[in-house]
VOVOMI-205335 format. One record per residue (C-alpha): x, y, z; residue in three letters. Coordinates in pm, whole numbers, plus 50000, padded with zeros to 5 digits. Example, Ala and Ser with C-alpha at 12.3 -4.5 7.8 and 13.67 -1.06 7.14 Angstrom:
<pts>
512304955050780ALA513674989450714SER
</pts>
This chain:
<pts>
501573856734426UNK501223835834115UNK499413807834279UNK497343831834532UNK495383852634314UNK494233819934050UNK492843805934360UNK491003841634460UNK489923842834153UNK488583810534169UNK487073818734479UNK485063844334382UNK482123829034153UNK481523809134418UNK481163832534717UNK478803850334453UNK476693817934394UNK477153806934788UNK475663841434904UNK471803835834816UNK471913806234964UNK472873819735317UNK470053821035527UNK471673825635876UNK473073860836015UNK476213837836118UNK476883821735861UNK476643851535686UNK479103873435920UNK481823840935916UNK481473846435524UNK481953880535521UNK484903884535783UNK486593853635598UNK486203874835265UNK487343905935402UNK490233889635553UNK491073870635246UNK490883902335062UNK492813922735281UNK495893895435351UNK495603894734908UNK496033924834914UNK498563935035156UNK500123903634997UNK500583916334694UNK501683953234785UNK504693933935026UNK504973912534725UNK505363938534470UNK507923957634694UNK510263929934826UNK510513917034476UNK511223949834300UNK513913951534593UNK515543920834549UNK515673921934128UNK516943963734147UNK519573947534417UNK520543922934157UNK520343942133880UNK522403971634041UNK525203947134154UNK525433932633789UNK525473962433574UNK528043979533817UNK530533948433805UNK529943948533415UNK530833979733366UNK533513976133633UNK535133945933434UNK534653962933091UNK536413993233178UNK539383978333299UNK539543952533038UNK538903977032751UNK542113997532697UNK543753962732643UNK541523957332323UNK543073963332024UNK540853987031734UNK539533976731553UNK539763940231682UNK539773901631528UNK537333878031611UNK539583859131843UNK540813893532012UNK536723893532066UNK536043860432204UNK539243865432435UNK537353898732540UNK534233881332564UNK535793851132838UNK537713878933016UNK534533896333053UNK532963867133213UNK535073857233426UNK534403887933607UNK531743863133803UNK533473833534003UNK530433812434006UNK530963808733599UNK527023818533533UNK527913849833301UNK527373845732995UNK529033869232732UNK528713884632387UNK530683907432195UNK529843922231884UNK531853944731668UNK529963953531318UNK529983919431151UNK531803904931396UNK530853887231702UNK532443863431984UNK530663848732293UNK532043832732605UNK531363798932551UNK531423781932193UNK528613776731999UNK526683795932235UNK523163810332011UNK522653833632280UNK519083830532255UNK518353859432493UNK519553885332310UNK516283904332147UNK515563929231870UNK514583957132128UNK517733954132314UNK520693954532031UNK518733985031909UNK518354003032231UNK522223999632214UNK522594007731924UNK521064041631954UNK521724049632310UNK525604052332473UNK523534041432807UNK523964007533001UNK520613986532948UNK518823961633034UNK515973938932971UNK514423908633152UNK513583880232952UNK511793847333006UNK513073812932822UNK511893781332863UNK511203778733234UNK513223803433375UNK514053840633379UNK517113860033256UNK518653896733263UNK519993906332956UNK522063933633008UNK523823954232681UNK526503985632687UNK528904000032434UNK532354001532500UNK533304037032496UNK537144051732406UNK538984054332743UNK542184079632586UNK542154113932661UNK540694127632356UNK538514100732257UNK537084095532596UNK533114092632584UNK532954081032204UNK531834052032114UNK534374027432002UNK531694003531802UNK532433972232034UNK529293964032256UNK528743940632507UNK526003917332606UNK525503898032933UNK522783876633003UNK522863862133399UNK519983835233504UNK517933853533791UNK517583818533977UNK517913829434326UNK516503853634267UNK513673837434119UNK513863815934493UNK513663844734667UNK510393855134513UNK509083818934551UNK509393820334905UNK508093854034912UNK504633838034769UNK504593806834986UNK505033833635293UNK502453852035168UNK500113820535095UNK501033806435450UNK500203838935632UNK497173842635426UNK495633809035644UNK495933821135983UNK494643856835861UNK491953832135745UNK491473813936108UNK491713850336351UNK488753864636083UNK486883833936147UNK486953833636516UNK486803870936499UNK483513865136290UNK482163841536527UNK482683861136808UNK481633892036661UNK478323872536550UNK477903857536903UNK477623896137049UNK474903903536759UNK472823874336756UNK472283870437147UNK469793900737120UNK468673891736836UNK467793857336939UNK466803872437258UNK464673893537050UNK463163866636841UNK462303843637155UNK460673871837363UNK457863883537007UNK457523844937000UNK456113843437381UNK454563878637320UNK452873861036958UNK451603832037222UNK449913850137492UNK452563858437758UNK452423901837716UNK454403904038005UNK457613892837814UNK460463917837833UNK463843920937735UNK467253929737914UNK468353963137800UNK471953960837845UNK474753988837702UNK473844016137486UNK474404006037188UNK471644001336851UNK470843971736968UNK470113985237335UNK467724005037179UNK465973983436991UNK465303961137322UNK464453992537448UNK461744002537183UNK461003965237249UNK459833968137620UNK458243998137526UNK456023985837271UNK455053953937472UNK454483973537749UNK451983996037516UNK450403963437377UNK449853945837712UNK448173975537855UNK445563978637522UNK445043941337547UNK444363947237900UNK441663970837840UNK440033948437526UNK440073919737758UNK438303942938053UNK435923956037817UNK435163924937638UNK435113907837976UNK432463936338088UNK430283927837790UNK430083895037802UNK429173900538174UNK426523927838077UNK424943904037841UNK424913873038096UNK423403896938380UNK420943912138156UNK419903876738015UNK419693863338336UNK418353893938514UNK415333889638210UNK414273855338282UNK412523856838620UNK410213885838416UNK410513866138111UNK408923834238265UNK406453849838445UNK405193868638111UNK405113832937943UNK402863824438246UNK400323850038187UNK400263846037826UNK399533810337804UNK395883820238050UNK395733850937747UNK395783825437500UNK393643803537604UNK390853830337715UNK391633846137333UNK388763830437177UNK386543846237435UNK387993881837352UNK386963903037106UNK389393902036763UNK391203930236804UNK392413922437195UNK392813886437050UNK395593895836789UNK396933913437069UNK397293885237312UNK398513866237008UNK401263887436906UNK402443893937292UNK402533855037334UNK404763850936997UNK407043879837101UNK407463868737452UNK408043829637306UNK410953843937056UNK412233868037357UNK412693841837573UNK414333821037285UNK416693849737247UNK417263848637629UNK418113811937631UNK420403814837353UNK422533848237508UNK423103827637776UNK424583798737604UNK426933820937372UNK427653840537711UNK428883806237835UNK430963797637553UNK432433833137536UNK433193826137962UNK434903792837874UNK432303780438097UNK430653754137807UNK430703718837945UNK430713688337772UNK428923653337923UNK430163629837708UNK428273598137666UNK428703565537414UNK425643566137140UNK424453553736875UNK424623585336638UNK421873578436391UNK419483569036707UNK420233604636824UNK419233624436512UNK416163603336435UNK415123613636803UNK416083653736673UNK413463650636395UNK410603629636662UNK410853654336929UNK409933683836719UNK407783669836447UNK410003671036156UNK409943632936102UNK407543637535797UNK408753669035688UNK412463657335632UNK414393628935434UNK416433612535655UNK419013591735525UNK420993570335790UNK422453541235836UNK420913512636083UNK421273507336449UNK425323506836607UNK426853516336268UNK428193547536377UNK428993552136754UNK430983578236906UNK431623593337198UNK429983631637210UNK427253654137424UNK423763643037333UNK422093674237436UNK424793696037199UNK424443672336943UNK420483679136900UNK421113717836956UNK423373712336633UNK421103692036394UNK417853709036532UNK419443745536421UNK420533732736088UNK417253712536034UNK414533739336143UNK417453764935916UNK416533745035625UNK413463745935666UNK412673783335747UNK414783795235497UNK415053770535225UNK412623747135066UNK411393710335058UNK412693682135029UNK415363688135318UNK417603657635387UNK419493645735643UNK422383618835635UNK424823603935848UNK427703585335766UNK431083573735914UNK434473591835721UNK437103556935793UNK435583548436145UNK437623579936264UNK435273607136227UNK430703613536160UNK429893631635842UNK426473651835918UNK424643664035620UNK421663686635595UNK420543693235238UNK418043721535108UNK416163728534780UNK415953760634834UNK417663788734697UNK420993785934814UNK422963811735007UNK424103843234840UNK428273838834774UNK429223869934948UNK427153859135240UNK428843824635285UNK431763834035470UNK429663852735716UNK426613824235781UNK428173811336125UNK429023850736259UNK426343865336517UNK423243884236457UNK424783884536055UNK422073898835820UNK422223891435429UNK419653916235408UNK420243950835610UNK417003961735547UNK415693933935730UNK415543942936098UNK413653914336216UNK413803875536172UNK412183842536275UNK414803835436446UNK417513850236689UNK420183851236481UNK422413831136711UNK421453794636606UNK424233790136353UNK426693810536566UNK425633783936863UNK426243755736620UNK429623767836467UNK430643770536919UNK428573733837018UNK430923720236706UNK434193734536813UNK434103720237137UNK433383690137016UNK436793693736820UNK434693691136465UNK434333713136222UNK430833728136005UNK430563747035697UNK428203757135434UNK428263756035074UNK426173758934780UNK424773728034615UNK425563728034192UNK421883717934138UNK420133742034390UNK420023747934741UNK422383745135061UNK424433719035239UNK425983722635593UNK428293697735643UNK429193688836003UNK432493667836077UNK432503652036442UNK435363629436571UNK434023593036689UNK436713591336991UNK438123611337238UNK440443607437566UNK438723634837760UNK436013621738070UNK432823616838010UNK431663639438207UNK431863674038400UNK434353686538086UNK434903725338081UNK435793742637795UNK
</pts>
């Protein structure tokens, strides 16, 4: 396990660091089962590891303190007391020989005496901590030690008196054996390399376990995520296949139910806003039979009013302007009923713009009233619906001029041949700035007090529609040195036909 864990360890920091990053619920499960797995074929690793290996050393170290003390006792009643170096280095090779392989390696002490197996042997091995555990304990021990690159048990006894009466005491002659633990030291090596090479395939069945596992999840959930993307585009009628029972069963469950729920309330908006717009076209159009023959009978009022006496002439002259501004308000109901229907059609024609918005200001006398600043003849062309086009400059003229102050000015220029810039410029006031974002809405009032107007309230809301279908874009701003600006963008080109386009 040497070489596992580093790498684990290793691993770590940058599973930490990798996680963030993860955006994906499958990459994020193939992570996680990899980890897990990783973690638990460590772990049962190491537990197997720690077992087999305290096996095989105990094994080892059984067999070698049981043949020592095998060899010493049947070698020690020949040792003479108390004994000469050479009677201790003849001990000593006795000893060792106790292990056909030759890899014993003995030493035997005796107070100031000592003798090992092989000559000129330092007998590095031998430590502090073990001669004094011998020393003060009649007990075999033992001690593992690590030289160099390999591992050794060190194992240390006393020789005891084997006579009658002297039997258990110690005779002062003690032993040391150190044995190099190299197969066992292979059997431990391929311990870890089994360990390490199981570990991979662990790795590969989590993997395919993850991906599998992630397959089950994420078909619902992708499922899921297509069906609230048709819902989020229109199509309410979107459900889901409930399949099993589990959490995820339910939640396509609560699903259907709740887009079930919200196609029925859009169902009843739409009917109800379908109802209205219907209620306002039928009334408008239900009004204008009455509407033009009141305009009839006003026009004979007003021109026998100077024939009347004052008061009935006021009269006649205030029935005639609110009949005029009612029938204005007719007229424009009708064309916001239209673009609410998707009924607005577009006749597309090839002008000359400037030509068209110098004819705006002709037709209703505004020529002298307004700056107009435009470029010549065929500079800017384009493709759009004449009659919208003067229903858009005529409502942002005669707004500029009710509601603002002289000089107004128009201008027309061409944005890189791709697109019209229409400008119309006030010196008035300006527009309040928490009324701005509400200028283009219907019947909008700055002033709630104010329950009646010039006009009908729909001629910017008409402009904002006769703009949109054109694919533009208007809005309105404040000028830094005074006054308004409406700013109309209309594209120079389309595709569509000229003609007969719905909306």
């Amino acid at each position: 396990m040497r070489g596992l864990f580093p790498r684990l360890r290793g691993l770590l920091p940058r599973l930490r660091g990798l996680f963030p990053r993860l955006r994906g619920l499958r990459t994020r499960l193939v992570v996680a089962f990899a980890l897990v797995a990783a973690l638990t074929a460590a772990t049962t690793g190491a537990l197997s590891f720690r077992e087999a290996r305290t096996g095989v050393l105990q094994q080892s170290q059984d067999t070698v303190i049981k043949l020592l003390r095998t060899q010493v006792d049947r070698l020690a009643p020949q040792l003479s007391f108390p004994p000469a170096e050479a009677e201790l280095r003849r001990f000593a090779a006795d000893v060792a020989r106790a292990e056909p392989s030759g890899s014993w390696r003995v030493l035997v002490g005796y107070e100031d005496l000592s003798a090992t197996s092989r000559p000129d042997d330092p007998f590095p091995e031998l430590t502090p901590d073990l001669r004094e555990a011998v020393d003060s304990s009649p007990a075999t021990v033992f001690q593992r030690v690590n030289t160099g690159d390999h591992t050794s048990l060190v194992v240390g006894m006393s020789v005891t008196f084997a006579g009658d009466e002297n039997r258990g005491i110690a005779s002062g002659v003690q032993v040391f054996l150190t044995v190099p633990q190299a197969t066992e030291q292979r059997y431990v090596d391929a311990l870890v390399t089994a360990v390490e090479r199981a570990t991979v395939p662990a790795l590969g069945v989590a993997v395919l376990l993850a991906l599998l596992a992630a397959r089950g999840v994420l078909r619902p959930v992708r499922a899921l995520r297509h069906a609230t993307r048709s819902i989020a585009e229109g199509r309410l009628d979107t459900r889901l296949a409930v399949n099993g029972s589990d959490e995820l069963a339910d939640l396509s469950h609560t699903f259907n139910e709740t887009a079930a729920a919200l196609e029925e309330s859009v169902a009843e908006l739409r009917g109800m806003e379908a109802r209205a717009r219907r209620f306002a076209a039928d009334v408008s159009h239900e009004l204008r039979t009455p509407l033009a023959a009141m305009a009839a009978v006003t026009d004979v009022l007003d021109e026998d009013a100077a024939r009347l006496d004052p008061d009935t002439a006021t009269a006649v002259r205030l029935i005639s302007e609110e009949t005029v501004k009612l029938a204005r308000l007719v007229d424009d109901l009708m064309e916001i009923s239209r673009f609410d229907a998707g009924a607005a059609v577009l006749h597309l024609d090839e002008i000359d713009l400037a030509e068209s918005l110098r004819r705006t200001l002709a037709d209703r006398a505004w020529a002298d009233l307004v700056d107009a600043d435009l470029p010549p003849p065929d500079v800017v062309r384009g493709r759009v619906d004449p009659r919208r086009l003067d229903v858009v400059v005529a409502n942002l003229v005669g707004n500029a001029l009710r509601h603002g102050a002289r000089p107004v000015r128009l201008s027309l220029r061409a944005d890189g041949g791709r697109s019209a810039v229409i400008e119309v410029l006030d010196s008035g006031p300006g527009i309040p700035e928490d009324v701005l974002p509400h200028v283009f809405e219907r019947f909008y009032k700055s002033d709630t007090a104010r329950t009646r107007t010039e006009g009908s309230g729909l001629g910017l809301a008409i402009t904002a529609e006769n703009v949109r279908v054109h694919g533009g874009s208007v809005r309105a701003a404040n000028r830094p040195e005074g006054g308004a600006v409406f700013t109309v963008e209309l594209p120079l080109r389309r595709d569509e036909p000229a003609h007969g386009e719905h909306l």
